[in-house]
N, C-alpha and C positions, 0 to 999 in steps of 0.2 A: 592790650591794644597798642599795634605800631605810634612810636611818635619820630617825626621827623626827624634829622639831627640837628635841625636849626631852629628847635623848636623853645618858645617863649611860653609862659603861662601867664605873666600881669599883662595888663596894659601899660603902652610906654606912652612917651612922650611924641615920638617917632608920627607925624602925616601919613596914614596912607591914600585920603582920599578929602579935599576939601572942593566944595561947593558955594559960590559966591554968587545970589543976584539972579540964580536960576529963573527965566520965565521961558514956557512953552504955549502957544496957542493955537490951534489949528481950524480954526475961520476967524476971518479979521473982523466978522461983524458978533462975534461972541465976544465972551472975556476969556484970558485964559485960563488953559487947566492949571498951571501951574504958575505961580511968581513969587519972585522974592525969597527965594526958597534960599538958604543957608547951611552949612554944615561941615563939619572936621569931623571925618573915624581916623581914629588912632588905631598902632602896633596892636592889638591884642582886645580891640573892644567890637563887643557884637551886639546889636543895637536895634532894637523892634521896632519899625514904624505901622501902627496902625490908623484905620479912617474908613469912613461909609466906601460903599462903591461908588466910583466917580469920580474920585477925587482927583485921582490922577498919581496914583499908587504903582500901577505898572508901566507908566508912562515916565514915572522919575528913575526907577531900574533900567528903564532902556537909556535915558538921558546918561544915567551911571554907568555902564557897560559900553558907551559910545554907540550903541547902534542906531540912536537918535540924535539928533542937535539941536541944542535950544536957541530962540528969536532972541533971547538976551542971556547975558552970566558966564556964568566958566564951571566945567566940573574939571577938575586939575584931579589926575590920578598916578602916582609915584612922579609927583611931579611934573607929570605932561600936562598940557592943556588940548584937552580930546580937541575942539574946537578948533586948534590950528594947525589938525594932522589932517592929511588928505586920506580917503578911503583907507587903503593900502596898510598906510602906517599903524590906524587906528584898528584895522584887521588883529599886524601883527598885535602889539600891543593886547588887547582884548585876547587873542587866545594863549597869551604869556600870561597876564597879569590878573584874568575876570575867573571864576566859577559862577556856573548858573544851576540852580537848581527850580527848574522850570515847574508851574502849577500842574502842567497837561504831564510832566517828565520827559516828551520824546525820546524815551529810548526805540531803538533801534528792532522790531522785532524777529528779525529775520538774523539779527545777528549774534554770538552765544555772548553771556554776561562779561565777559573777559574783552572781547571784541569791544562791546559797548563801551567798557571803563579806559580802555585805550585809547580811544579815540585821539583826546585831547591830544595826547603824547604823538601819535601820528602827525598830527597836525602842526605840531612842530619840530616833525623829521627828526625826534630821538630814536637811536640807535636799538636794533632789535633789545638785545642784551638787557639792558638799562629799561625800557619799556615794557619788557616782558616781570621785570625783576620790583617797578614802583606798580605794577598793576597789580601784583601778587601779593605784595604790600599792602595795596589798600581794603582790594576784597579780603583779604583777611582782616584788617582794621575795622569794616562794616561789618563783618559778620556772613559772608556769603562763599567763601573760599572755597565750598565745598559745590556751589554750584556754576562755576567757572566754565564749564563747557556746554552748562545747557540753553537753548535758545531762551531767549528775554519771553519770546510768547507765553513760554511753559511757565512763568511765575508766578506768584501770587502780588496781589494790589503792593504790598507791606516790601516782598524781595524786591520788584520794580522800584520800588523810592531806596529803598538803599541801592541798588545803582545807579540811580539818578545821583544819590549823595557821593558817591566815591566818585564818579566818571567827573563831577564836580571839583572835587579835592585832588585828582590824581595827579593834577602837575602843579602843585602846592602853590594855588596862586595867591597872591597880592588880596585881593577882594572874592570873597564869596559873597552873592547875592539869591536869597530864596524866594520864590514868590510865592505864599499860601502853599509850603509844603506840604503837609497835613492836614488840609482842607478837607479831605475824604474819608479821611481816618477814625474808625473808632477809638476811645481815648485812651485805653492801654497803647494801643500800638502808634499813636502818635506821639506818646510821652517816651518811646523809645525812639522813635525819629529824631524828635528836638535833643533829647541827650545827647543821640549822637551827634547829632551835626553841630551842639554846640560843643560837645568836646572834641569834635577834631577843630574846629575853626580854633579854639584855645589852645591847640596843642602843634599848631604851625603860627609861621611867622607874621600872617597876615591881619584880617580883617573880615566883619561878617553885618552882612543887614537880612534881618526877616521880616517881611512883608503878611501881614499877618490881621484878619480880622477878629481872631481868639485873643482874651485877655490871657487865658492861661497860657498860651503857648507863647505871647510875648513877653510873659515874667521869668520866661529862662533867659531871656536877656538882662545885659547888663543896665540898659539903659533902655525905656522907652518917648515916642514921640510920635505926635499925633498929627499926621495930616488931614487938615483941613481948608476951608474957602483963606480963614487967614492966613495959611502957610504951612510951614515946620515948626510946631511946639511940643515944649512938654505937656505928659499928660496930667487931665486936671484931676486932684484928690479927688479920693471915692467921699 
């Protein structure tokens, strides 16, 4: 399996991602979905938050990735504070520093698996060469190398999520975030998803959160925590 060259395997000490005081609510005569919500992911730690539907599970991902902004708190990521970037900034940032590996996948089906995994790198105007050369990388990393030219349509459920995983990893960001990757998965074939995506997120320099309502799939993490009505906790012994 490719590993990056700036690749770490502990966790450090190193911030990549703290959360202070987090609240979201979206009508003022509800409560919110979220409050009070708190957290540090460190260099090298990947970390399962699980909780019922509703809690506001997808709603804290987006708050994470800046595509939302919270009524109160701070998510500081490699040090920014999303909250006092203007659009634009939090743009760039977000397609430097995020991985998504989305519940639906949005891959692209009209466009071959190699196109898909590019994307990223597109997006931030790296040079053919060098794009052509970390894409080739990665689909070999995932395991699909050998279907690099064929349209995303022609897949199977299992090839679709590994390019959803590499198009995620291919510009070795800062934060990967999963949301119910293997939601639809029979359990062979999702117990090879979570290997992989947690051995590559180990095997770069960053950071990883799986969102997840499987206890199995969040005990390949390092650490779990349980959202609910009162927040971000650990979860409680069986």
């Amino acid at each position: 399996m490719w590993t990056p060259p700036e690749a770490r395997g502990a966790v450090t000490d190193t911030p990549v991602l703290h959360i202070e005081g987090l609240c979201r609510r979206f009508r003022a005569d509800r409560p919110p979905i979220l409050e009070g919500i708190n957290l540090t992911l460190r260099q090298g730690e990947y970390l399962a938050i699980m909780g019922e539907s509703g809690v506001g599970k997808s709603t804290l991902l987006n708050l994470l990735a800046g595509l939302d902004r919270p009524d109160a708190g701070r998510v500081v990521l490699e040090g920014a504070d999303l909250s006092a970037l203007d659009d634009d900034a939090a743009t760039l940032l977000r397609r430097r520093a995020v991985g998504f590996v989305f519940q639906a996948f949005h891959v692209l089906p009209y466009l071959t698996v190699e196109q898909n995994v590019a994307l990223p790198l597109e997006l931030l105007s790296m040079p053919q060469p060098e794009r052509g050369r970390r894409t080739a990388e990665m689909l070999d990393a995932v395991g699909i190398a050998a279907l690099a030219k064929r349209p995303a349509r022609e897949l199977s459920g299992g090839e679709v999520q590994r390019v959803a995983i590499a198009r995620a990893l291919v510009h070795r960001p800062r934060l990967v975030l999963a949301d119910e990757p293997t939601g639809n998965l029979d359990p062979r074939s999702a117990s090879q998803i979570l290997d992989l995506l947690r051995a590559q997120i180990k095997s770069s320099a960053g950071a990883g959160i799986l969102i997840t309502h499987s206890r199995t799939a969040a005990e390949t993490a390092d650490r779990i925590l349980v959202l609910d009505a009162n927040g971000l906790g650990p979860r409680a012994s069986a």
